[in-house]
N, C-alpha and C positions, 0 to 999 in steps of 0.2 A: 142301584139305579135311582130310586127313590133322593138318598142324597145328596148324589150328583144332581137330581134335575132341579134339591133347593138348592146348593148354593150357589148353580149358573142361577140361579132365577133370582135369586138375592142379591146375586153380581157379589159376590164374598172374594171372591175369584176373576179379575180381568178375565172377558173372554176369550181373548188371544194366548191365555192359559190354558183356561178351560170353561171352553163351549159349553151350553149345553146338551144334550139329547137330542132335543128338535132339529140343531145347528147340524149335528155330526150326522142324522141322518137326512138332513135336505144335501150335506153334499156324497153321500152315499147315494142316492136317486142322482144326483147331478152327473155323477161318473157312468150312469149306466143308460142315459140317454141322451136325445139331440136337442142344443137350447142353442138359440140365437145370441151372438155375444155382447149384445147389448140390444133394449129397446127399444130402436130405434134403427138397428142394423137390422140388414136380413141375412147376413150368413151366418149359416151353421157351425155348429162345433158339435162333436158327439164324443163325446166320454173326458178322458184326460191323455194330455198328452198324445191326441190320436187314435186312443185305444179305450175304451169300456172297459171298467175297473175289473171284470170278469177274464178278461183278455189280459190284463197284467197279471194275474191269478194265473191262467192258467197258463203265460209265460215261464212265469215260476217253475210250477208244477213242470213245464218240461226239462228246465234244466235240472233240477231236484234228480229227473226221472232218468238221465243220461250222467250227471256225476254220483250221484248214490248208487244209481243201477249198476255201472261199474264197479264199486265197492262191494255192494252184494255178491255179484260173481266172484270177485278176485279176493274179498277177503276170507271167506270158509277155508278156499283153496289154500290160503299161505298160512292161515291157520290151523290147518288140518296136517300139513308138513312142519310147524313148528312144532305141535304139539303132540306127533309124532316121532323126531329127530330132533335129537338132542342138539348135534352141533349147527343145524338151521334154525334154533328159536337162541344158541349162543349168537352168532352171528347176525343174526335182523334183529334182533327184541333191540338194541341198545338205538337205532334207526325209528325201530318203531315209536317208544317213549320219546324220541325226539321230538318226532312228530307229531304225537299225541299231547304234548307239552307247550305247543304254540299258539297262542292263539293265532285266528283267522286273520285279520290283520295283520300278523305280523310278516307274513309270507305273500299277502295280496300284491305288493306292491313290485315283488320280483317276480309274482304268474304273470303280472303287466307285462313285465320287461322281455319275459319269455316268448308270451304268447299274445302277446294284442292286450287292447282291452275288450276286443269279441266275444263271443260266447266260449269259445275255447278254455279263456283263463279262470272263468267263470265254473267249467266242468271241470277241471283241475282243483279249482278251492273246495266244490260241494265233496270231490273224491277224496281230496286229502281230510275232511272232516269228518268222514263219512267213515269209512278204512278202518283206521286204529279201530272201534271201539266193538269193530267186528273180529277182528283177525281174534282181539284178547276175550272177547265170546268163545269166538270157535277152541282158542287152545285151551279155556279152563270147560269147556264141554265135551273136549279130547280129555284131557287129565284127570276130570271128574267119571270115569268110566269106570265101572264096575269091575274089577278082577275075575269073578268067578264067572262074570256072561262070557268073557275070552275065553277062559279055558275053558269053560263048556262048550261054544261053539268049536274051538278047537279040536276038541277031545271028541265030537261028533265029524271031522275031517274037513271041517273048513276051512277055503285056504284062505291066504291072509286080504284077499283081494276081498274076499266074501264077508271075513271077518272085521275088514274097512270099511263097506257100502252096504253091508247089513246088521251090524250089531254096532260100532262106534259111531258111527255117522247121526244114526235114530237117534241114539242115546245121546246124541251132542247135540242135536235138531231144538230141543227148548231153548238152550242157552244161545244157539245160534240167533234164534228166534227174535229173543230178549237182546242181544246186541244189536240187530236190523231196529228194534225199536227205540233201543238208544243214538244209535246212528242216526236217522231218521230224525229223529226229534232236534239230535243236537244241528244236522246240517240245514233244516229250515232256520232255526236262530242264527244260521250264518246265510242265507238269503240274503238281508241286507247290504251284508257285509261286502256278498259275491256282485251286489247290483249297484255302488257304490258310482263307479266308473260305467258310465255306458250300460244302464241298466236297465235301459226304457225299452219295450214294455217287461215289465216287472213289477210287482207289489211292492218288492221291498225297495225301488230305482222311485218308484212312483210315492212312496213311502218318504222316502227322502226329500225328493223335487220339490214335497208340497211344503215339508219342513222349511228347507230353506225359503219359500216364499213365503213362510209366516200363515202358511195356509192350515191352522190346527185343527180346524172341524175334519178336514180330507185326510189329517195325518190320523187324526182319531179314527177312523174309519177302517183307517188300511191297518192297523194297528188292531183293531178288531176282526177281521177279516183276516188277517194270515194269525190268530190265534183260535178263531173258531177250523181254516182248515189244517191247523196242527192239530186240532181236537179227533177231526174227523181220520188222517192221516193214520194218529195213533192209534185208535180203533179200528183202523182197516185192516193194520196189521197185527193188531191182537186177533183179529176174529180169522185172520188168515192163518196165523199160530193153533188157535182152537181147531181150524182144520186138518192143518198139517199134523199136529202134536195132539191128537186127540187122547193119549194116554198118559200127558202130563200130570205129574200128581199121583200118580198109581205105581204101586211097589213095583 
């Protein structure tokens, strides 16, 4: 910080590079309240683009919440059957790495074509980024399963149902865990990507907007702001892990 605020002050750096400090957060207050747009005028404006920078935020947050949340659900499940049955992780794994293999981008343009540029195509991209890196959680938390808890559960006359939702499931539950926080992490970094087209309100839509208008202190800002809530995100789900997995670590 320190740095940054000599060489905006030095001017080492065009500001239209890089602002300083003072710069990035007078338009951080700018975004969260109502200022007359000019001097001289008397209407209001309140936030960007419509919306209070909090409001593009928590834009976000809900699509994040409806295309990852889907993932969540659906990927344990196709993981848990791949890594399960042999001839269903033959048959999707080669689908899956496909998937897993694209960037964001590269598919954006055909969710358009699909689905609009609405929020639809948008829970489609957070889903497809989100997916992969759970399903391959859940089967190597399948695959990594102890041998003799089975047969001991077993040999005690559990049926298989019992021995799926109470001995491999738990023991897959960390790694699950650890894939929701790789997912997670990776589908915010595709935020912008998903708010590219029609992204307003949005952080990463609003992220953009102010880019292209040469607006770098706002861009600086939101750039800040969707990296402190992937901070906060990733600890939510660590600490949600810690509750669920409260035996992680232990023989």
């Amino acid at each position: 910080m320190v740095v940054w605020w000599a060489v905006a002050r030095a001017e080492l750096v065009r500001p239209l590079y890089l602002p300083g400090p003072g710069a990035v957060w007078d338009a951080f207050v700018d975004a969260n309240r109502c200022r007359p747009i000019s001097a001289d005028s008397e209407r209001i404006v309140c936030g960007e683009q419509g919306y209070y920078l909090w409001g593009h935020l928590l834009a976000s947050l809900q699509r994040m919440a409806v295309g990852v949340g889907a993932a969540v659900v659906l990927g344990p499940v196709v993981g848990f059957l791949m890594g399960s049955i042999r001839w269903v992780r033959v048959a999707v794994e080669p689908y899956l790495n496909f998937i897993r293999s694209l960037p964001p981008l590269g598919y954006l343009g055909l969710l358009i074509v699909w689905f609009g540029i609405g929020d639809l195509s948008k829970y489609w991209l957070l889903f497809l980024a989100a997916f992969p890196p759970i399903v391959i959680a859940t089967i190597n938390g399948i695959r990594n399963n102890r041998e003799d808890r089975i047969h001991a559960a077993r040999s005690l006359g559990a049926s298989r149902l019992q021995v799926a939702t109470q001995v491999v499931l738990p023991s897959a539950l960390p790694d699950i865990i650890n894939g929701v926080r790789i997912a997670v992490g990776f589908a915010w970094t595709t935020v912008v990507a998903a708010e590219l087209q029609n992204g307003l309100p949005g952080i990463g839509g609003l992220a953009y907007q102010a880019g292209v208008q040469l607006r770098t202190p706002l861009v600086i800002a939101c750039i800040i702001v969707i990296g402190l809530a992937a901070i906060a995100l990733d600890s939510a789900i660590k600490r949600l892990g810690e509750v669920l997995v409260p035996w992680q670590g232990r023989a």
